[in-house]
MARNU-955224 format. One record per atom (N, C-alpha, C): residue number from 1; residue in three letters; atom name; z, x, y. Coordinates in steps of 0.2 Angstrom, whole numbers, plus 2048, in hexadecimal, padded with zeros to 3 digits. Example, Ala and Ser with C-alpha at 12.3 -4.5 7.8 and 13.67 -1.06 7.14 Angstrom:
// MARNU-955224
 resi resn name  c3  c1  c2
    1  ala    N 827 842 7E4
    1  ala   CA 827 83E 7EA
    1  ala    C 827 842 7F0
    2  ser    N 823 840 7F5
    2  ser   CA 824 844 7FB
    2  ser    C 827 840 800
END
This chain:
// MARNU-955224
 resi resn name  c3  c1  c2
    1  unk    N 2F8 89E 9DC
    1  unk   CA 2F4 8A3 9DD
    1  unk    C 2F0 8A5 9D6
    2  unk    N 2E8 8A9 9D8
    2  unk   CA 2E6 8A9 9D3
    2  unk    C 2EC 8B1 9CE
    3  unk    N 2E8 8AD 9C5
    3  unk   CA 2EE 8B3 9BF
    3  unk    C 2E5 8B6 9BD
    4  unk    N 2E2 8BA 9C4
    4  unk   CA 2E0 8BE 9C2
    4  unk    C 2E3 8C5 9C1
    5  unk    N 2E2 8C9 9BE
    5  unk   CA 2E7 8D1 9BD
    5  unk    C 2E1 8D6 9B9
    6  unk    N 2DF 8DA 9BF
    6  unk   CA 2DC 8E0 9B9
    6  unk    C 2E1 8E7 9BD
    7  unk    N 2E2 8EA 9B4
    7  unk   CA 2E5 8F0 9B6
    7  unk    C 2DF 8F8 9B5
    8  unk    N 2E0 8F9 9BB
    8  unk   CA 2DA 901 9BA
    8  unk    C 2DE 906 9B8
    9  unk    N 2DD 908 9B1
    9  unk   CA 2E2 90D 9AE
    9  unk    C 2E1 916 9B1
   10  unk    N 2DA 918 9B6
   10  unk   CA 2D9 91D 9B8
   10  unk    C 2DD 91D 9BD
   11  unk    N 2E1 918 9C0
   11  unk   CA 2E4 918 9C8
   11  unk    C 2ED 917 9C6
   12  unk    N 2EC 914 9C0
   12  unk   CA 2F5 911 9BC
   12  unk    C 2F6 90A 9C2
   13  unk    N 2F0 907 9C5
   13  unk   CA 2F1 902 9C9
   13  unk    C 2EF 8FC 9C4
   14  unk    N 2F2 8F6 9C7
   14  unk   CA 2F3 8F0 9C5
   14  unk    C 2F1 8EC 9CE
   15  unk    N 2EA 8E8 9CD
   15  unk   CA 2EA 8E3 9D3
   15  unk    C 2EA 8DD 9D1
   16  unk    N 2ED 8D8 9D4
   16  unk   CA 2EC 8D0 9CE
   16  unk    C 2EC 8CB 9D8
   17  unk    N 2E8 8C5 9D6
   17  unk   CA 2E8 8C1 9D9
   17  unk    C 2E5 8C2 9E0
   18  unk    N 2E5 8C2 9E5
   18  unk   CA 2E3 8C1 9EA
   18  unk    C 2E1 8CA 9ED
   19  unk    N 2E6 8CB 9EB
   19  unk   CA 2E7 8D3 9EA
   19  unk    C 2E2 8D5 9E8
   20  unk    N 2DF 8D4 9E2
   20  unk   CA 2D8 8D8 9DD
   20  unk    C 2D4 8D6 9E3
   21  unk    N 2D1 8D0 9E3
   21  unk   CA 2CD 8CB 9E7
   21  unk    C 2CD 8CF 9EF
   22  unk    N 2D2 8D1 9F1
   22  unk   CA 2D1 8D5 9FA
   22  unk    C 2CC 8DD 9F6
   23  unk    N 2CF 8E0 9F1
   23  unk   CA 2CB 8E5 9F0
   23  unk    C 2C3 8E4 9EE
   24  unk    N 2C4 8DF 9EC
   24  unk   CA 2BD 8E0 9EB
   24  unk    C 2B8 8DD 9ED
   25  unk    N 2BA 8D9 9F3
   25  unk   CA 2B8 8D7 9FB
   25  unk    C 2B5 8DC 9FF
   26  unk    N 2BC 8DE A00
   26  unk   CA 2BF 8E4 A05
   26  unk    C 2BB 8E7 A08
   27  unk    N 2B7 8ED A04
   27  unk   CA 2B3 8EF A06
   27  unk    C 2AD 8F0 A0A
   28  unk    N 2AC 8E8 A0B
   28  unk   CA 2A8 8E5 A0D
   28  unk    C 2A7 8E1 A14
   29  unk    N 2AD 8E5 A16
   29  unk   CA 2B1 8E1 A1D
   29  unk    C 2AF 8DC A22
   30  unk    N 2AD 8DB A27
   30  unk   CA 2AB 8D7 A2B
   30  unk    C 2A7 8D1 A25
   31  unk    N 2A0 8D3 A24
   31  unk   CA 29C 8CF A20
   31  unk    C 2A0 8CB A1B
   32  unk    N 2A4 8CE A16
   32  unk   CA 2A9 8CA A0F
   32  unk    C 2AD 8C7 A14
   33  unk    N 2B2 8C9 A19
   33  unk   CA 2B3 8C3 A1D
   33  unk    C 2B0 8BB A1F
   34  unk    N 2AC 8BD A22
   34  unk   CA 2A7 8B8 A25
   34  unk    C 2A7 8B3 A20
   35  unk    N 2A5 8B7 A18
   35  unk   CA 2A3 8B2 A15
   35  unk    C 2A7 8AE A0F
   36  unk    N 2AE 8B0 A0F
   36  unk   CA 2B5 8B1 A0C
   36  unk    C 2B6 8AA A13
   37  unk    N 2B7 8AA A18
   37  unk   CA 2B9 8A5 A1C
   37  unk    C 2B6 89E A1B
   38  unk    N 2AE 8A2 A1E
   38  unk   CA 2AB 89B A1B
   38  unk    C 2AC 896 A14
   39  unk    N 2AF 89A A0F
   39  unk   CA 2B0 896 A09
   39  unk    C 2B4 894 A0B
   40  unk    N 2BB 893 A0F
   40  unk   CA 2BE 88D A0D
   40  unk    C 2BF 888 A0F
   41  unk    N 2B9 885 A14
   41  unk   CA 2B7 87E A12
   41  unk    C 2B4 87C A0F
   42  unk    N 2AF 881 A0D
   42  unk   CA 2AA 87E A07
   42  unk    C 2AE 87F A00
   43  unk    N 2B2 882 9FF
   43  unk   CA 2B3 880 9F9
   43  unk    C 2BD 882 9F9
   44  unk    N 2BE 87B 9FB
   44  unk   CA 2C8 87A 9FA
   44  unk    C 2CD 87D 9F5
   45  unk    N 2C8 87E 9F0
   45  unk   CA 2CE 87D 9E8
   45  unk    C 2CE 884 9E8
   46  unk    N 2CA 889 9ED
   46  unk   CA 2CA 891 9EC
   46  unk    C 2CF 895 9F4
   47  unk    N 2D0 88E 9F7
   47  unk   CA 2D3 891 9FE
   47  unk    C 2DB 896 9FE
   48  unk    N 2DE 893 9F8
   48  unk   CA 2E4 898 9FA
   48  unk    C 2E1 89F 9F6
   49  unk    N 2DF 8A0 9F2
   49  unk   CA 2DB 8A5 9F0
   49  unk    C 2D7 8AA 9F7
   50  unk    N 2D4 8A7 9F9
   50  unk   CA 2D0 8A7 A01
   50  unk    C 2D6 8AA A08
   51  unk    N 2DA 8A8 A05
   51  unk   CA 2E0 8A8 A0C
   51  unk    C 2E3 8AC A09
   52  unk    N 2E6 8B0 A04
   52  unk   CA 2E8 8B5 A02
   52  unk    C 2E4 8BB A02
   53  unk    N 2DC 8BA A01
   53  unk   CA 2D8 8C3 A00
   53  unk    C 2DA 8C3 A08
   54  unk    N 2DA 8BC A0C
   54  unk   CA 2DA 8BF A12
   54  unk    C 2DD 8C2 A18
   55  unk    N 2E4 8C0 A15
   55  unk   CA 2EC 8C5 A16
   55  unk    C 2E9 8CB A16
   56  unk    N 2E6 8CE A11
   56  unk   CA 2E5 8D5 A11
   56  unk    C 2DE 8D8 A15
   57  unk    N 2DA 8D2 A16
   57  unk   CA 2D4 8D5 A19
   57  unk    C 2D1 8D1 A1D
   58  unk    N 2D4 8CD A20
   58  unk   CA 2D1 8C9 A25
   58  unk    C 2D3 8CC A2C
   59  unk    N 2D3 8C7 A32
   59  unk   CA 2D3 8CA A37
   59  unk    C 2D4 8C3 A3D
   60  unk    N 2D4 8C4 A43
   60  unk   CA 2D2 8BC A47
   60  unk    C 2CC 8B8 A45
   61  unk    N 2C9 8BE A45
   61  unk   CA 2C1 8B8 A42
   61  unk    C 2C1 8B3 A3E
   62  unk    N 2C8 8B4 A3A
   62  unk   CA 2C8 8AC A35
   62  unk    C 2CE 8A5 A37
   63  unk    N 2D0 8A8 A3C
   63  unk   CA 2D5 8A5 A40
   63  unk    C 2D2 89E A3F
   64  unk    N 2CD 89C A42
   64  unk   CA 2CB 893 A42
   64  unk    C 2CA 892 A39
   65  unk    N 2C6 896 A34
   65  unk   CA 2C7 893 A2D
   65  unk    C 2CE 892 A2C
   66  unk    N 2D2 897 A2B
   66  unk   CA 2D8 896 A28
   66  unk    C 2DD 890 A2C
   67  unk    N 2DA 890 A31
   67  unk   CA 2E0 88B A35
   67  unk    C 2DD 884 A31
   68  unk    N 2D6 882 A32
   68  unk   CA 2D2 87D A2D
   68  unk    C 2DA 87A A26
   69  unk    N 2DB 87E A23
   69  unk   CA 2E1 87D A1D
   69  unk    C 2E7 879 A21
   70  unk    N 2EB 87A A26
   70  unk   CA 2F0 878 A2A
   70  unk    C 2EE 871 A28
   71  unk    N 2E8 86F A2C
   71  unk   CA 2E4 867 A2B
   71  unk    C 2E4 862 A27
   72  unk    N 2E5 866 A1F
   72  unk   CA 2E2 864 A19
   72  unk    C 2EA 863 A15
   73  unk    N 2EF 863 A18
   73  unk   CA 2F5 860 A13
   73  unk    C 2F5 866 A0E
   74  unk    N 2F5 86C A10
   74  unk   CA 2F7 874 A0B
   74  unk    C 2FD 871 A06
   75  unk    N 2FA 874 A01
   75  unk   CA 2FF 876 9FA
   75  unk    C 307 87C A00
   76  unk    N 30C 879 9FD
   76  unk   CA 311 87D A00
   76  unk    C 30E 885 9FF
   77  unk    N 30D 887 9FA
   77  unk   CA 30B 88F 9FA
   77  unk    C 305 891 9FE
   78  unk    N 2FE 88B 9FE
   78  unk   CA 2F9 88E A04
   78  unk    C 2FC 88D A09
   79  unk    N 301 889 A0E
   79  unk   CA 303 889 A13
   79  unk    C 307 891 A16
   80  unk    N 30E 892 A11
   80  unk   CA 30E 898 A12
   80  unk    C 309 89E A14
   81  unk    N 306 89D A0C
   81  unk   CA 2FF 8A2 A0E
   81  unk    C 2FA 8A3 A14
   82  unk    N 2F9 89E A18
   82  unk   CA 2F5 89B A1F
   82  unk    C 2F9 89E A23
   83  unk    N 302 89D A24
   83  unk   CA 307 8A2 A28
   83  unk    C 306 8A6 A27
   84  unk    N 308 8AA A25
   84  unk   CA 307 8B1 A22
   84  unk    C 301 8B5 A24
   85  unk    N 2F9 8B2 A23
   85  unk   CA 2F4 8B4 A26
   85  unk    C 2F4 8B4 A2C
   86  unk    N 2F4 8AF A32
   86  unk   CA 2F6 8AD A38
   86  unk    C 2FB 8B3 A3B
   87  unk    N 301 8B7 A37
   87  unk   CA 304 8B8 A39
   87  unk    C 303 8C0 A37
   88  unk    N 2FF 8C3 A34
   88  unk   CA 2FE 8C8 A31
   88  unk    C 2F7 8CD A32
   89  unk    N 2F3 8C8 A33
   89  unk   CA 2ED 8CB A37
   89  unk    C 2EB 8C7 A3D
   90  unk    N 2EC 8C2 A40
   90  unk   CA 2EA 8BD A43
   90  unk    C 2ED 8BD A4A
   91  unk    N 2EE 8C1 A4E
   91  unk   CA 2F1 8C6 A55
   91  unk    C 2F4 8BD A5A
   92  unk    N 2F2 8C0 A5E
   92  unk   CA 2F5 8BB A62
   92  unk    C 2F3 8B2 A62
   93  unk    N 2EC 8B1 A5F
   93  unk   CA 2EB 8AB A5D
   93  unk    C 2EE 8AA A5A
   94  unk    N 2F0 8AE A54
   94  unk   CA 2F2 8AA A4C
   94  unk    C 2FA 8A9 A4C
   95  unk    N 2FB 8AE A52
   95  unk   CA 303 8AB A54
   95  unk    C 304 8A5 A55
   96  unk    N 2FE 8A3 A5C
   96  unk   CA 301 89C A5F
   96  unk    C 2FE 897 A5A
   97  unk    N 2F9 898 A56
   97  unk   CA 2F7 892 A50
   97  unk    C 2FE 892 A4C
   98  unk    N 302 898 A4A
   98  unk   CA 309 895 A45
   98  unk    C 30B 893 A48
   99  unk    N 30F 893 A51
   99  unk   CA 314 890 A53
   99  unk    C 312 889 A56
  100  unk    N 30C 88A A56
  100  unk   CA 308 87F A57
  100  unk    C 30B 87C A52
  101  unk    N 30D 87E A4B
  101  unk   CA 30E 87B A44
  101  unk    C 312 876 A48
  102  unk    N 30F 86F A46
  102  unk   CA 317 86A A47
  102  unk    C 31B 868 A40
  103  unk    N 320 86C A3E
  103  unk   CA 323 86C A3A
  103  unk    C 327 864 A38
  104  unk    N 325 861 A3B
  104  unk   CA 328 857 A38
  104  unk    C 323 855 A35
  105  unk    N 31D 857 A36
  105  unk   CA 316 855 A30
  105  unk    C 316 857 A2B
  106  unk    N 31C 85C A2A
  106  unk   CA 31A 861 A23
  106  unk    C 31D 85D A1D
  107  unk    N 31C 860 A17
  107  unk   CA 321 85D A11
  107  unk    C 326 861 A13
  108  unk    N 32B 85F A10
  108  unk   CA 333 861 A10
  108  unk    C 334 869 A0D
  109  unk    N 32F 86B A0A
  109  unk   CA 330 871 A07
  109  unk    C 32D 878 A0B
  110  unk    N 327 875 A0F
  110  unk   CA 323 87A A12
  110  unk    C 328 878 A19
  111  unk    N 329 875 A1A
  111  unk   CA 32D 872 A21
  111  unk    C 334 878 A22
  112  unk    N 335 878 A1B
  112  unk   CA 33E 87D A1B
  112  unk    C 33B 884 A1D
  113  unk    N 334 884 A18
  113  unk   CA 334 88B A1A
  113  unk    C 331 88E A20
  114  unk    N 32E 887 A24
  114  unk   CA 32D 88D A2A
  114  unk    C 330 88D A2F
  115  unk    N 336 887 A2F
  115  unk   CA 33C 888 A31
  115  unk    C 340 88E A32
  116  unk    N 340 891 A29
  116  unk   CA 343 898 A29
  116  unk    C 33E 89D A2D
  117  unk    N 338 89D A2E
  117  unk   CA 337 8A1 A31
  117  unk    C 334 8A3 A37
  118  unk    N 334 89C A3A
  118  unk   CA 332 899 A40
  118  unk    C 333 89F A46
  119  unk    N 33B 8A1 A44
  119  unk   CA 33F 8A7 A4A
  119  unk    C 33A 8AD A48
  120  unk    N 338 8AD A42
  120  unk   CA 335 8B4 A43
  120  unk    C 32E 8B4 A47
  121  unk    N 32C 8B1 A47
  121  unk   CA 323 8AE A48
  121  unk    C 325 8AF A51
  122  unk    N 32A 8AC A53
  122  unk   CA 32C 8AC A5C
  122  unk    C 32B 8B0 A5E
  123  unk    N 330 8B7 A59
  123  unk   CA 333 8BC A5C
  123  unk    C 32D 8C2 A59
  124  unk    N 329 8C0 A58
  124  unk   CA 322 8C8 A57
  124  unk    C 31E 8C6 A5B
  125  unk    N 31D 8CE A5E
  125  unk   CA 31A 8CF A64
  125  unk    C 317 8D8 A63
  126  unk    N 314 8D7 A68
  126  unk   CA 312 8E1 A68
  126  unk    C 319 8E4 A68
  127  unk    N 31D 8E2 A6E
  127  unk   CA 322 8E5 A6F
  127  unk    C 327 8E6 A69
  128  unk    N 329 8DF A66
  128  unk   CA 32F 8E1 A60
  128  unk    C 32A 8E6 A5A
  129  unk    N 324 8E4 A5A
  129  unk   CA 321 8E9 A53
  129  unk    C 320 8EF A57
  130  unk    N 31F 8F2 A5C
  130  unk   CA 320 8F7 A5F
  130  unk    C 328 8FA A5C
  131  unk    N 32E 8F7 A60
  131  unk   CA 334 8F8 A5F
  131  unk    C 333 8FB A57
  132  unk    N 334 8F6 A52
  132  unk   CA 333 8F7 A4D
  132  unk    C 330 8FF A4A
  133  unk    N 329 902 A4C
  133  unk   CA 326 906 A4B
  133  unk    C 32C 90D A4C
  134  unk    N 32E 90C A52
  134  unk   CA 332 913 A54
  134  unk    C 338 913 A51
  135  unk    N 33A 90C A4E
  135  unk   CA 342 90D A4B
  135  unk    C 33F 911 A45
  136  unk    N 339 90F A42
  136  unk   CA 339 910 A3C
  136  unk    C 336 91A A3C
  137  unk    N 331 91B A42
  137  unk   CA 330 922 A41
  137  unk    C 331 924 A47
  138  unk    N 335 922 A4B
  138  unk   CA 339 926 A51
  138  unk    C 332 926 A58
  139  unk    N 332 92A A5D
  139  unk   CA 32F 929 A63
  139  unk    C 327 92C A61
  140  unk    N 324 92C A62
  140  unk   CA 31B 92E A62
  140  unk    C 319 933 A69
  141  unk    N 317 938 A6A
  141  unk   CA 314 939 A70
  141  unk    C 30B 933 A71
  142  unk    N 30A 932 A75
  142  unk   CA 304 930 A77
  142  unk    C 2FC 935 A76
  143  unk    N 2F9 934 A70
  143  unk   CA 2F5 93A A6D
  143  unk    C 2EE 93A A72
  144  unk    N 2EB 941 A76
  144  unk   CA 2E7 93E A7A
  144  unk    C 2E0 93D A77
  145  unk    N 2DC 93B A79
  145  unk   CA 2D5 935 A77
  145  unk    C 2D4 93B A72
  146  unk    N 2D3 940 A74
  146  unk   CA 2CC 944 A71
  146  unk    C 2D1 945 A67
  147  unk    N 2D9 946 A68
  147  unk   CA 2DC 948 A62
  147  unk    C 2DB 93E A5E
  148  unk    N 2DC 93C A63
  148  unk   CA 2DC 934 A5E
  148  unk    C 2D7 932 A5C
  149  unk    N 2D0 934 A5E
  149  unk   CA 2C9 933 A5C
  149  unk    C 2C7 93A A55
  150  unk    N 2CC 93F A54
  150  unk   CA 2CD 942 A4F
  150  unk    C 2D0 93E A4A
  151  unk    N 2D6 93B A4B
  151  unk   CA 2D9 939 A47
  151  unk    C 2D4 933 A44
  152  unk    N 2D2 92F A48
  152  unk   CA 2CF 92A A46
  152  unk    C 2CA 92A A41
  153  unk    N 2C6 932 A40
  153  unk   CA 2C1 932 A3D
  153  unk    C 2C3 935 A38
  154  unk    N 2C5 938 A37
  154  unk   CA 2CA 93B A30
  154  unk    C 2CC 936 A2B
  155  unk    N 2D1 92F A2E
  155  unk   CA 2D2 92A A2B
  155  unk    C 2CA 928 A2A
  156  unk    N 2C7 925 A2E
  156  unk   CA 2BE 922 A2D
  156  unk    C 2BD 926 A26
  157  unk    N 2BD 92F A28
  157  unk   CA 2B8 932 A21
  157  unk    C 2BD 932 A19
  158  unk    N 2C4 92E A1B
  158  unk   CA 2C8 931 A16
  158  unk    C 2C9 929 A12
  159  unk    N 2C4 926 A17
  159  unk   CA 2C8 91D A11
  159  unk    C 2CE 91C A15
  160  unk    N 2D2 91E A17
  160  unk   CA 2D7 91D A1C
  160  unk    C 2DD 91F A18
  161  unk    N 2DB 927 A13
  161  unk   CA 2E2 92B A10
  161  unk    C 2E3 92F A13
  162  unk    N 2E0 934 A19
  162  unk   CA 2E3 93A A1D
  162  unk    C 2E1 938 A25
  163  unk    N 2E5 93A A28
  163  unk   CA 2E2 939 A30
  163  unk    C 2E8 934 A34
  164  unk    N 2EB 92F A2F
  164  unk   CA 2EE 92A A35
  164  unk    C 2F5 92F A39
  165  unk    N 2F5 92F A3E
  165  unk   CA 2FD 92E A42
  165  unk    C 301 92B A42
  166  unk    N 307 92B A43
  166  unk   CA 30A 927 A43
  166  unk    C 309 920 A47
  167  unk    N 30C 91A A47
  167  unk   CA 309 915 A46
  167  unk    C 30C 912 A4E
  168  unk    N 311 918 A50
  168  unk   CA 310 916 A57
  168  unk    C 30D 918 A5C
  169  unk    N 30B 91F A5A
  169  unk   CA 303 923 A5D
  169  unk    C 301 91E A5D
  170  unk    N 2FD 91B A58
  170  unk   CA 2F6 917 A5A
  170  unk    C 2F8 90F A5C
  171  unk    N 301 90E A5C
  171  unk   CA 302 907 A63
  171  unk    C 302 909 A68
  172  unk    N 306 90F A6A
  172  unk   CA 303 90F A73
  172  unk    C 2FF 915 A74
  173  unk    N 2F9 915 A6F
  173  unk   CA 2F2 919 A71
  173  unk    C 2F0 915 A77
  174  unk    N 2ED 91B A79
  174  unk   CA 2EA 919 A81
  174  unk    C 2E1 919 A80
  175  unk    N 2E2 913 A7D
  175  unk   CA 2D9 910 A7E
  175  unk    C 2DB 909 A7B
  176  unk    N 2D3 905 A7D
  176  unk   CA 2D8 8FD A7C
  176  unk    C 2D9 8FA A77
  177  unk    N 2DE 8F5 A76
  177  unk   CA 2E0 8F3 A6D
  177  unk    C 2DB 8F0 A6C
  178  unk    N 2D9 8ED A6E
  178  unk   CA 2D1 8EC A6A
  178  unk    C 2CF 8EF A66
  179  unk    N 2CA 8F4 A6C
  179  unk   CA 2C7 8F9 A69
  179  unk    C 2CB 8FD A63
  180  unk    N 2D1 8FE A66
  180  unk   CA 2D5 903 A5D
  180  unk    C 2D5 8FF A59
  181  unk    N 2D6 8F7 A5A
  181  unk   CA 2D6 8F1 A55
  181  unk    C 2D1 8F1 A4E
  182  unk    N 2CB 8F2 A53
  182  unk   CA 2C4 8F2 A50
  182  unk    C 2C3 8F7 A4B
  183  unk    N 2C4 8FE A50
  183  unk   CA 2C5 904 A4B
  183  unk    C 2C8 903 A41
  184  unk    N 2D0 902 A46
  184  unk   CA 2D2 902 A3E
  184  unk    C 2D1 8FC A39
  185  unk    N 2CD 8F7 A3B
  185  unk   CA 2C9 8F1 A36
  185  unk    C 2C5 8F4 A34
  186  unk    N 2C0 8F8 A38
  186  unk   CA 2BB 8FC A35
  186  unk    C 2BD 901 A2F
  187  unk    N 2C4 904 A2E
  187  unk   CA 2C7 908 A2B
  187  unk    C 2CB 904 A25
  188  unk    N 2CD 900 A27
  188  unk   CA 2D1 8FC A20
  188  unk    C 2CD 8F9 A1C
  189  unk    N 2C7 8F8 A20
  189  unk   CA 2C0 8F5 A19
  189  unk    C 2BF 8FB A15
  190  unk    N 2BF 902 A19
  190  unk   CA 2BD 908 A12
  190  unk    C 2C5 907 A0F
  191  unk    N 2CA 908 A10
  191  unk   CA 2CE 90A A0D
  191  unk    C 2D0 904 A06
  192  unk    N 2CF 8FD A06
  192  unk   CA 2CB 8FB 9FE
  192  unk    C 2C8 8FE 9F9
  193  unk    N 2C4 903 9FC
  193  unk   CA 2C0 907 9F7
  193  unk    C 2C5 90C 9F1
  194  unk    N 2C9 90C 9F5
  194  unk   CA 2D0 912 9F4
  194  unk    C 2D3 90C 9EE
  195  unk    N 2D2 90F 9E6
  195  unk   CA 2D3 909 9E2
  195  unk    C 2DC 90E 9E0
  196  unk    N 2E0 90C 9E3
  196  unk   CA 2E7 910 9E2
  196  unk    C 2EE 90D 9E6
  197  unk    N 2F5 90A 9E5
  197  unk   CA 2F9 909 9E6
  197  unk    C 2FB 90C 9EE
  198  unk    N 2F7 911 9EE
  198  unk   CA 2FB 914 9F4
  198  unk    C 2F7 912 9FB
  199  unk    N 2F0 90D 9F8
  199  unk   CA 2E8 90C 9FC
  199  unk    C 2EE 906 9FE
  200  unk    N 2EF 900 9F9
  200  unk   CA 2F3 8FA 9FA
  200  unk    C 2F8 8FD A02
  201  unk    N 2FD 902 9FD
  201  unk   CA 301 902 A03
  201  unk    C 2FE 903 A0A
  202  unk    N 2F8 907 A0D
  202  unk   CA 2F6 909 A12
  202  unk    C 2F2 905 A17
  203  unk    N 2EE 8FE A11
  203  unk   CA 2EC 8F9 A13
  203  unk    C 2F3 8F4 A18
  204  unk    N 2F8 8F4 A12
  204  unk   CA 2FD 8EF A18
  204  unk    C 2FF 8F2 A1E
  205  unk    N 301 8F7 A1D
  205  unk   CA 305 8FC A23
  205  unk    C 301 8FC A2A
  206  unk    N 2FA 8FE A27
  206  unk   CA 2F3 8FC A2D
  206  unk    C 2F5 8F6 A2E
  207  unk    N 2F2 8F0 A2D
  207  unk   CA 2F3 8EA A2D
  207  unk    C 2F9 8E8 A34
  208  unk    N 2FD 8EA A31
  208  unk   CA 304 8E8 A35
  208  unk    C 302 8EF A3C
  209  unk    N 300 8F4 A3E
  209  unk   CA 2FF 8F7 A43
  209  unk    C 2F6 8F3 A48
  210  unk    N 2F4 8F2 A43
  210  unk   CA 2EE 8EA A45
  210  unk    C 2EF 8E6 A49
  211  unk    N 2F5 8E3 A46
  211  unk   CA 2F8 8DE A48
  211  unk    C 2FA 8DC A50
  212  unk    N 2FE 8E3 A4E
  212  unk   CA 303 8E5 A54
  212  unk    C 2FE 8E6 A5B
  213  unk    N 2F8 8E9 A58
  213  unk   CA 2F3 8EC A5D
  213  unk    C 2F2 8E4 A63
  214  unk    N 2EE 8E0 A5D
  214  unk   CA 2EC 8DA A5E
  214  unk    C 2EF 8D7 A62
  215  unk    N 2F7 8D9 A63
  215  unk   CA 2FB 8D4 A67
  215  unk    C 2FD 8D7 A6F
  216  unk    N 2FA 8DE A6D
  216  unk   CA 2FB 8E3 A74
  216  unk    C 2F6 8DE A77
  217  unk    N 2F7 8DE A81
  217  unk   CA 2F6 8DA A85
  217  unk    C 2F0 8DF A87
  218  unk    N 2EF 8E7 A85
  218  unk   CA 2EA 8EA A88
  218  unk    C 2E8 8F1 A84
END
């Protein structure tokens, strides 16, 4: 991974590697994607770099480049890294593209580990990361349209620091996962702008409520 590192001494942040690279994309959402995917066929030697910013800012639209790397005999860490992506913003395609993996093709070292993690990649679905949410913050009432379209815009006007609900309000919000999908991509590209340790935390946490949306069947 790239040993890029700057530290913003006005924030006490530290971003290095793929990490700085998502911020400074990020902002630029849909389009820096499009054009972040497209490099990695054109240009190999910057692909796990590529597959990295895109853990944090990509989305399915890159599902067919990043699967491209599966193709090319990945460095054990871009393969992890390709899993990872697949499995982090990449909803219900980028499930069944990791579990297509045929695991007897691989080297022996990328082969153990997705052995080890094969069970997990099965067992995620809307429902288990549903479960998940209420273990974590308990039961949500279902917020109606007109309060969630508040919430939504607060997060929009705030970079994505004030406004969000809790993370199971906006799983079984009553409008389509799509659409709320779309919302909060729109919202996770401002929230890069947010140069702070706490923006990092709010980007993953979104992410994994992304995910889950992507994997709802409606």
């Amino acid at each position: 991974m790239s040993d890029l590192t700057v530290f913003v001494p006005s924030h006490d942040l530290t971003l290095k590697g793929s990490q700085l690279c998502a911020f400074l994309y990020g902002p630029f959402g849909e389009i820096a994607e499009q054009h972040l995917a497209a490099l990695i066929g054109r240009s190999p030697k910057h692909a796990l770099r590529i597959v990295g910013m895109l853990n944090w800012m990509g989305s399915p639209a890159s599902l067919d480049a990043v699967k491209q790397v599966l193709d090319h005999k990945p460095s054990d860490e871009l393969f992890k890294m390709a899993i990872s992506f697949f499995m982090r913003v990449g909803g219900p395609r980028g499930r069944e593209i990791a579990l297509g993996v045929n695991s007897a093709e691989l080297p022996e070292s990328s082969r153990s580990y997705y052995q080890e993690i094969r069970g997990a990649i099965e067992k995620t679905s809307y429902e288990f990361m549903l479960a998940a949410a209420k273990q974590a913050d308990g039961n949500a009432a279902v917020l109606p349209s007109d309060v969630l379209e508040q919430h939504l815009t607060k997060m929009y006007e705030t970079f994505g620091r004030d406004g969000r609900p809790m993370a199971v309000a906006l799983l079984t919000a009553n409008i389509p996962a799509s659409e709320l999908a779309r919302r909060l991509l729109e919202i996770r590209s401002r929230m890069f702008r947010r140069l702070s340790n706490e923006a990092i935390d709010d980007v993953e946490s979104l992410n994994a409520i992304i995910e889950a949306l992507l994997l709802r069947k409606n």
